[in-house]
C-alpha positions as CSV (number, residue, x, y, z in Angstrom):
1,X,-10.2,20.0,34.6
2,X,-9.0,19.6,30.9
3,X,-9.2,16.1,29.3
4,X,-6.1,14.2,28.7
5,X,-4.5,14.7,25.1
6,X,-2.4,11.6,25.4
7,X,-2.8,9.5,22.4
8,X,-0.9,6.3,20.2
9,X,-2.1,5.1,16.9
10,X,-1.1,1.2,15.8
11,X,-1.1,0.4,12.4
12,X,-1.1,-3.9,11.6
13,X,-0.2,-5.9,9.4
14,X,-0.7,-10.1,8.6
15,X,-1.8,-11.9,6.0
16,X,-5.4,-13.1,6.1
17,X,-5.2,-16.5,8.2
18,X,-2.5,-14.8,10.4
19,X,0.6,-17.0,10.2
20,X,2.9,-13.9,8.7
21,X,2.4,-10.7,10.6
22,X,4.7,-7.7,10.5
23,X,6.0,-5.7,13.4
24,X,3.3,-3.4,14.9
25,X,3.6,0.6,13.9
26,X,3.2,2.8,16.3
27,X,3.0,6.4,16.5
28,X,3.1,8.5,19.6
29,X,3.3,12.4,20.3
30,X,7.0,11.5,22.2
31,X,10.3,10.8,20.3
32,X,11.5,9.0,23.3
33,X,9.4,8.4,26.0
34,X,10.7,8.3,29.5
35,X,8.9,4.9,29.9
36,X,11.7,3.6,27.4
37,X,14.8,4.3,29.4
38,X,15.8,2.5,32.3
39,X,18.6,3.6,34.7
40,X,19.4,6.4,32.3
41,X,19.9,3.8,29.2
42,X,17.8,4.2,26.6
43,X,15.9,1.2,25.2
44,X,15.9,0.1,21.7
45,X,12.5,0.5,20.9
46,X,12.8,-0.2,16.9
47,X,13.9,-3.6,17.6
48,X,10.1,-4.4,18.7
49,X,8.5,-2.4,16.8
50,X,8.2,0.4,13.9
51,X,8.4,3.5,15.9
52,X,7.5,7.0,14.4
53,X,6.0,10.3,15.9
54,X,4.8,14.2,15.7
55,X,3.0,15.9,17.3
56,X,-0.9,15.0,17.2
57,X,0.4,11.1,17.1
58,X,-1.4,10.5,14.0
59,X,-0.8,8.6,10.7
60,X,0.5,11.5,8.8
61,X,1.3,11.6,4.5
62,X,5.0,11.1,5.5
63,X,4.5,8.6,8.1
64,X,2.3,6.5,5.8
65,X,5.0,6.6,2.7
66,X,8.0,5.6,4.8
67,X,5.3,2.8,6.0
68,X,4.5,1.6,2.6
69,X,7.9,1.9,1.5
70,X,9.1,-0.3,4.1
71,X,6.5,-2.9,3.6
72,X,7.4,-3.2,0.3
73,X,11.0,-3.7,0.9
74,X,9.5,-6.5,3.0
75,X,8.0,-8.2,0.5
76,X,10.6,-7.5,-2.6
77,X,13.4,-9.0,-0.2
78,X,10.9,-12.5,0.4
79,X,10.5,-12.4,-3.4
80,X,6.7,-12.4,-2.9
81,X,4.0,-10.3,-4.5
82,X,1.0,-9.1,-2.3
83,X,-1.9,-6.9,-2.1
84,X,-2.8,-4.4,0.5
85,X,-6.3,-3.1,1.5
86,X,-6.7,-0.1,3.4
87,X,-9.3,2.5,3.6
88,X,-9.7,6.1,2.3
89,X,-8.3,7.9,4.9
90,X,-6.9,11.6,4.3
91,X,-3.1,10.5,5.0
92,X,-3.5,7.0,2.9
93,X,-1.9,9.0,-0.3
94,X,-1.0,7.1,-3.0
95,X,2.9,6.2,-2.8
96,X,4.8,5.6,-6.5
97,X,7.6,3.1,-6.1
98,X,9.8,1.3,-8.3
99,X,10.2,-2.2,-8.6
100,X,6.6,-2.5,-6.3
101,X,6.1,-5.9,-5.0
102,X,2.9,-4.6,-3.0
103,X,-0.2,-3.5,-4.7
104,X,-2.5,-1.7,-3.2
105,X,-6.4,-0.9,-3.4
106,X,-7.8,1.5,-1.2
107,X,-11.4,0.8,-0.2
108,X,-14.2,3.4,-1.8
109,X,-16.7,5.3,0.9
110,X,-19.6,3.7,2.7
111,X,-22.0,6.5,0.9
């Protein structure tokens, strides 16, 4: 019997004592999954959360930008500055912006 290829990432985001936190990201291998429609209506998933997917369901270079990109629209509209950690994975690329009110530092390996 093969193994099951079904898979979701989540991406999160608060701030460190967890008062502000930002709608979860999620990436699946379905653009619309039939668990989302209900008597043939579709529902709204976007209005929960930040919904993107392809085909391995896996934090991608173009996923990650529109992420960052978003964040930062976040932030610029709350007039706020903040700073982002993350670690040094493969699809974390660095993302140029204008007018960047998030800064962020990427972690360095374990070695």
């Amino acid at each position: 019997q093969k193994l099951s290829k079904d898979r979701i990432t989540l991406a999160l985001c608060a701030n460190a004592d967890g008062s502000d936190k930002l709608k979860l990201l999620v990436i699946n291998r379905s653009k619309s999954p039939r668990a989302f429609t209900t008597h043939g209506r579709s529902w709204d998933v976007n209005s929960h959360v930040h919904w993107e997917w392809n085909r391995k369901a896996w934090m991608n270079g173009a996923v990650f930008e529109k992420y960052v990109t978003r964040l930062n629209n976040h932030f610029r509209a709350q007039q706020r500055q903040v700073l982002v950690l993350m670690d040094n994975a493969s699809s974390h690329i660095l993302v140029l912006m204008d007018n960047a009110s998030s800064h962020i530092l990427v972690l360095m390996d374990n070695a």
